[in-house]
C-alpha positions as CSV (number, residue, x, y, z in Angstrom):
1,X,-2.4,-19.8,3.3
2,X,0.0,-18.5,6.4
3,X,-0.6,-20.5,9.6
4,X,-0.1,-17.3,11.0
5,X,-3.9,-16.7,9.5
6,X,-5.2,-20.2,9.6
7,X,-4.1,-21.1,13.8
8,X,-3.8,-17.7,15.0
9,X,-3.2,-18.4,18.8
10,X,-3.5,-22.5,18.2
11,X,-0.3,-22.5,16.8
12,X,1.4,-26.0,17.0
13,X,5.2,-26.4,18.0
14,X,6.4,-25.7,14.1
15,X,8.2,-23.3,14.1
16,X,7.2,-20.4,11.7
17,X,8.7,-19.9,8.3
18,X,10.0,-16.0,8.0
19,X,10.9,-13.8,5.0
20,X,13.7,-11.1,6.0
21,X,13.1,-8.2,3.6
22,X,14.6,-4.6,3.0
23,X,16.0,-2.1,0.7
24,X,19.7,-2.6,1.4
25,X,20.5,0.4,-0.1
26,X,18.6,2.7,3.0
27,X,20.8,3.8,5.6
28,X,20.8,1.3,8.9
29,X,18.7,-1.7,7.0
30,X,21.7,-3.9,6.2
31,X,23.0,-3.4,9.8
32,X,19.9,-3.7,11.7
33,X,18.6,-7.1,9.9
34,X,22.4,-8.4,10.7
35,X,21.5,-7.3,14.4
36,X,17.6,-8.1,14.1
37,X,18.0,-11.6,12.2
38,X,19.6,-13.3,15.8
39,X,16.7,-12.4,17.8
40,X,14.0,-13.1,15.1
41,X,15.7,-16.9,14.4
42,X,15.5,-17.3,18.3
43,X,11.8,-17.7,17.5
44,X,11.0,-18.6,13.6
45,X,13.3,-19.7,11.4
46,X,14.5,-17.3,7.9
47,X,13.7,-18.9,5.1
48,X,14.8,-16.1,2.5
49,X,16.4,-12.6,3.1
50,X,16.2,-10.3,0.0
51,X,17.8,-6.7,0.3
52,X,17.6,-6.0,-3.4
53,X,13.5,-6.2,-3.6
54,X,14.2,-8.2,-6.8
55,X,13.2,-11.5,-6.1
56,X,9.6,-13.2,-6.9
57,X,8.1,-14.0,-3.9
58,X,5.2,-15.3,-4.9
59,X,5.9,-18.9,-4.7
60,X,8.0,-19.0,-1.8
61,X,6.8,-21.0,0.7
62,X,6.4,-18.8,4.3
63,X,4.3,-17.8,6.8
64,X,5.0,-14.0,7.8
65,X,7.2,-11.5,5.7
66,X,9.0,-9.2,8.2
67,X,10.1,-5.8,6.6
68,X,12.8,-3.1,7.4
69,X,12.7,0.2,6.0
70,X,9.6,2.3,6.0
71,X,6.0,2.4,4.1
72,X,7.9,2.3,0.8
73,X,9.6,-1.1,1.2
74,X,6.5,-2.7,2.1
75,X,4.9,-1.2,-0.7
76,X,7.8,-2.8,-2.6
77,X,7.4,-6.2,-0.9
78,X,3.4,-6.6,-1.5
79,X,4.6,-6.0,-5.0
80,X,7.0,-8.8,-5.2
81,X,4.5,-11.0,-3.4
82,X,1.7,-10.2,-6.3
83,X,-1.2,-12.2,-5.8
84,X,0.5,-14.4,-2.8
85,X,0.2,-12.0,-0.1
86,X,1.1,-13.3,3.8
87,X,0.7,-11.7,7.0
88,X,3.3,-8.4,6.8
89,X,4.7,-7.2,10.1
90,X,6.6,-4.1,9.1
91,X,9.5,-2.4,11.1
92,X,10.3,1.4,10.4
93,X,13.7,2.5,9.9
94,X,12.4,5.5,8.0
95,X,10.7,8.7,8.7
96,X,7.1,8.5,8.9
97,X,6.4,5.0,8.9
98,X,2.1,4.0,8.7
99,X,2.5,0.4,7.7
100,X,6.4,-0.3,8.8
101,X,4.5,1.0,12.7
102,X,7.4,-1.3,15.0
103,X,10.7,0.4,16.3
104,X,13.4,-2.1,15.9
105,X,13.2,-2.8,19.8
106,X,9.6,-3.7,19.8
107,X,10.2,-6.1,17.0
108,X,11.9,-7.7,19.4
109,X,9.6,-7.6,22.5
110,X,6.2,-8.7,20.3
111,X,7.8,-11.2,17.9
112,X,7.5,-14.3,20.5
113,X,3.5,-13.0,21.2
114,X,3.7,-12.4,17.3
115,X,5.2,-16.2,16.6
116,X,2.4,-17.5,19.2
117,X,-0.2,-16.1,17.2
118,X,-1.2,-13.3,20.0
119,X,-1.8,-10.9,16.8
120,X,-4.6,-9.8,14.7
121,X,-3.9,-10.0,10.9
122,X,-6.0,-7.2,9.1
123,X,-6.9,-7.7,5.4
124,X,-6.7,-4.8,3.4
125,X,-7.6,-3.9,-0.3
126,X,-5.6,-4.2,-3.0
127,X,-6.5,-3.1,-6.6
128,X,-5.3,-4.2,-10.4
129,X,-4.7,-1.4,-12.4
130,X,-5.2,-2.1,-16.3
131,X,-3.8,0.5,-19.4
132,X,-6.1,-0.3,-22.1
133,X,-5.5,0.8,-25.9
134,X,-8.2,0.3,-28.7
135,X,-9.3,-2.8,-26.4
136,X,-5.9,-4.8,-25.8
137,X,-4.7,-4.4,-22.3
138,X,-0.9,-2.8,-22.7
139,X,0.0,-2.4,-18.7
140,X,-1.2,-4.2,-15.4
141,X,0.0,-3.7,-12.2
142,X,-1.3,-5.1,-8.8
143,X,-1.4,-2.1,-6.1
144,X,-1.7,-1.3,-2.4
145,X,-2.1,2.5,-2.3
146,X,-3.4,4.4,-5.2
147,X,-3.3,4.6,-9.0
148,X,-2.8,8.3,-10.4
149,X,-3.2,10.2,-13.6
150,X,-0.6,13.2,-13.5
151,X,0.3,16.1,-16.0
152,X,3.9,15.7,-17.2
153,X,5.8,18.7,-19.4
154,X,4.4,21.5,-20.4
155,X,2.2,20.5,-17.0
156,X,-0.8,21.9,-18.4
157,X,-4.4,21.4,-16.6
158,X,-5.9,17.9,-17.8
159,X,-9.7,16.7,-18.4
160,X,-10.0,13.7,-17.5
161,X,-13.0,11.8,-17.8
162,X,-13.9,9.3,-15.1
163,X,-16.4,6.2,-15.8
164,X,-17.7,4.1,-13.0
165,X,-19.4,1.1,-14.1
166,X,-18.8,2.4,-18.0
167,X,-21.2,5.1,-17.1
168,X,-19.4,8.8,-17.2
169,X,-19.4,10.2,-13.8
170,X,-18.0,13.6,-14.3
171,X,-14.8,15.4,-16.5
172,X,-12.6,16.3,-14.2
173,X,-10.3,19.8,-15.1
174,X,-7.2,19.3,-13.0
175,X,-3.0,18.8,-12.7
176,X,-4.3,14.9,-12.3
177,X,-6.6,12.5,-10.5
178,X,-6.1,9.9,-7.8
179,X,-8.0,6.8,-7.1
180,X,-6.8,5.6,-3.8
181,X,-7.4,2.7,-1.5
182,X,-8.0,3.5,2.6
183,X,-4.2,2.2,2.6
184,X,-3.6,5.0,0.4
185,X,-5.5,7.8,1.9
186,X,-3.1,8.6,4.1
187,X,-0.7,9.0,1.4
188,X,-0.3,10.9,-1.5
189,X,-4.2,11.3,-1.3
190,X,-4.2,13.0,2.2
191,X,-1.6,15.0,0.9
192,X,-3.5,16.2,-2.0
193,X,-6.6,17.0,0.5
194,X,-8.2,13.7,0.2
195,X,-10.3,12.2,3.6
196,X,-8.5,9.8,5.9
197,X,-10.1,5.7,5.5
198,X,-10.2,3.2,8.2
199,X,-7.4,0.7,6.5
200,X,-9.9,-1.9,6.2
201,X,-13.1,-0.8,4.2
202,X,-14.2,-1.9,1.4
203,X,-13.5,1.4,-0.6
204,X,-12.1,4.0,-3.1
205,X,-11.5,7.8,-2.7
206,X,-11.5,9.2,-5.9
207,X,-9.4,12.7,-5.5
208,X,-8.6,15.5,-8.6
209,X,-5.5,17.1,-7.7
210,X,-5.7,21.3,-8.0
211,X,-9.1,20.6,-9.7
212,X,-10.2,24.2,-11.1
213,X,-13.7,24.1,-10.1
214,X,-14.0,25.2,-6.3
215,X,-17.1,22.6,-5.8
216,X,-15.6,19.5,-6.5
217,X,-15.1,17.7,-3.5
218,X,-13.4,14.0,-3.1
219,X,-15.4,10.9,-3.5
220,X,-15.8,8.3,-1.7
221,X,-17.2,4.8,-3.6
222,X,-17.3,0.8,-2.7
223,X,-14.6,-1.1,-4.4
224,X,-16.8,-2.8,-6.2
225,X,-17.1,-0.7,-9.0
226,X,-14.8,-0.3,-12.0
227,X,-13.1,2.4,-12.7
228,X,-11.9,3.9,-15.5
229,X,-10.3,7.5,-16.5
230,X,-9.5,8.7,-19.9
231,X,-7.6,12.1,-20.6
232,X,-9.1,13.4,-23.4
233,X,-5.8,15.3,-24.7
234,X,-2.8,13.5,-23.3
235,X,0.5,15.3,-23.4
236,X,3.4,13.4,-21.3
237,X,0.8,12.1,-18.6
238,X,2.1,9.0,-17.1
239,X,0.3,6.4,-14.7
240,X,1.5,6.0,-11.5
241,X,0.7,2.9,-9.5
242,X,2.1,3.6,-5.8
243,X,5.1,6.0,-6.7
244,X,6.1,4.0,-9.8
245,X,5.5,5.1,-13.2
246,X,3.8,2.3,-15.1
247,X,3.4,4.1,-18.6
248,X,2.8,7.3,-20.6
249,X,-0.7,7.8,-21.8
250,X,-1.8,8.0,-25.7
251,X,-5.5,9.8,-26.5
252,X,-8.2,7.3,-25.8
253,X,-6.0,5.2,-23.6
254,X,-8.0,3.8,-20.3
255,X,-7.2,3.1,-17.0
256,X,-9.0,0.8,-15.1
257,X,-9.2,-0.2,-11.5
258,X,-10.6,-2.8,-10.1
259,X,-10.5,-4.5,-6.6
260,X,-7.7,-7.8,-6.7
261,X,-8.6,-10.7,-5.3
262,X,-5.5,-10.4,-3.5
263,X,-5.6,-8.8,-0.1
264,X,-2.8,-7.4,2.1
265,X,-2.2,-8.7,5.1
266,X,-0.6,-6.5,8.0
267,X,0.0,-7.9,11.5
268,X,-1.4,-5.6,14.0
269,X,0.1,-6.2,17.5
270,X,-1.5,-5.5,21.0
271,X,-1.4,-1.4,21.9
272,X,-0.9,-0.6,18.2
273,X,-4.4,0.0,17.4
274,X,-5.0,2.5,14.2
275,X,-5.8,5.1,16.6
276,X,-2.8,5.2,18.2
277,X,-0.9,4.9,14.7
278,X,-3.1,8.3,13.3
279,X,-2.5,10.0,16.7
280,X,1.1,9.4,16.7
281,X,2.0,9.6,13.1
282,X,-0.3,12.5,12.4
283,X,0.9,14.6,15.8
284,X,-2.9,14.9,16.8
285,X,-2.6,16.9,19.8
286,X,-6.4,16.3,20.8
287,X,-6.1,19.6,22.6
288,X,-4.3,23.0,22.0
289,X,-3.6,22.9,26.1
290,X,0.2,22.4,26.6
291,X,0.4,18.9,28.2
């Protein structure tokens, strides 16, 4: 476990142990963590920088991951990490930038309070998504933001059935269906119409996409249930677990989410509550007034 988590703001003199992570391909990443890297090992020493998002974190020995690049690169590191998750503090080089909530300049200012342990780490749910054919489990994948179903060529409306707790909730007619943690919500769900979730509950928002049915609403479930959809007549559907397609389905195939036992950790730092993020990132005026 990160002493980041264990002695927040007891930390002894060690210093702390830092990944440096990124995808070095994005414009500005390679040059800011050149830049970045002088003023973070003033205060915590780099243990591993990876710009290729290739590497298996999960057995490397740190205490705080530090990413640049937006929402999708941390997406991509909590990936690499799999069931090892430390504290994240993410740094937004991109455009709209939820998790990655630091400019490059406040990574500076906070890191020492950040190093000290002045910081709240928030745990957040993660899922395991399964693909299961005629009981053998074909796919699993650990995510952070949702797990969809979506219509591929011709794009034809789906039914999708949806089990929870192996009991058929509803059939769902629809270009797809989303089941999406409150990381996610403000994702592709949000997008889709889905309700905003406080980061940290306990929860799933189960969303159809275009359903044809004008009363079906999004739910909204504890994560601990299973859950399971099954499109009755596949044609090119693929699962999609956080942007990445994970497989195409075949009839009867099932995919199941569950809540991991692996939690994401994000490093929330003083006057970047999740207010302040929404308001900001969601241009909430409060008021139609000119200010």
């Amino acid at each position: 476990m990160s002493r980041l988590i264990t002695k927040a703001g007891q930390l002894d003199s060690q210093r702390l142990k830092v990944l440096l992570l990124g995808l070095g391909e994005r414009p500005h990443v390679l040059a800011e963590a050149k830049r970045l890297k002088v003023h973070i090992e003033k205060h915590a020493d780099v243990v591993l920088s990876d710009f290729d998002c290739c590497q298996d974190l999960s057995s490397v020995d740190a205490d705080l991951a530090i990413v640049l690049g937006g929402d999708g690169s941390i997406l991509r590191s909590a990936n690499q990490m799999g069931h090892a998750q430390i504290p994240v503090l993410g740094v937004n080089l991109g455009k709209l930038g939820f998790l990655a909530d630091l400019t490059p300049e406040e990574l500076i200012q906070f890191l020492p309070e950040v190093c000290a342990g002045k910081c709240r780490v928030i745990q957040h749910l993660m899922f395991d998504c399964s693909v299961i054919r005629d009981g053998q489990v074909l796919h699993q994948q650990l995510g952070l933001n949702e797990t969809a179903v979506l219509s591929g060529p011709p794009f034809g409306m789906l039914d999708v059935d949806l089990y929870v707790d192996a009991e058929l909730a509803t059939t769902y007619s629809c270009d797809g269906l989303i089941v999406s943690t409150p990381v996610g919500s403000t994702a592709h769900s949000l997008s889709a119409g889905g309700p905003i979730l406080r980061k940290n509950l306990q929860a799933f928002v189960i969303l159809p996409i275009n359903p044809h049915a004008l009363t079906v609403r999004p739910i909204v479930d504890t994560a601990d249930r299973t859950y399971e959809m099954v499109v009755q007549q596949p044609d090119e559907t693929s699962v999609v677990v956080d942007g990445r397609v994970i497989c195409q389905l075949a009839s009867n195939d099932r995919v199941r989410v569950v809540r991991s036992k692996a939690q994401f950790q994000l490093v929330e730092v003083s006057g970047h509550g999740y207010y302040r993020t929404l308001r900001e990132k969601l241009q909430w005026s409060g008021s139609t007034r000119q200010r």
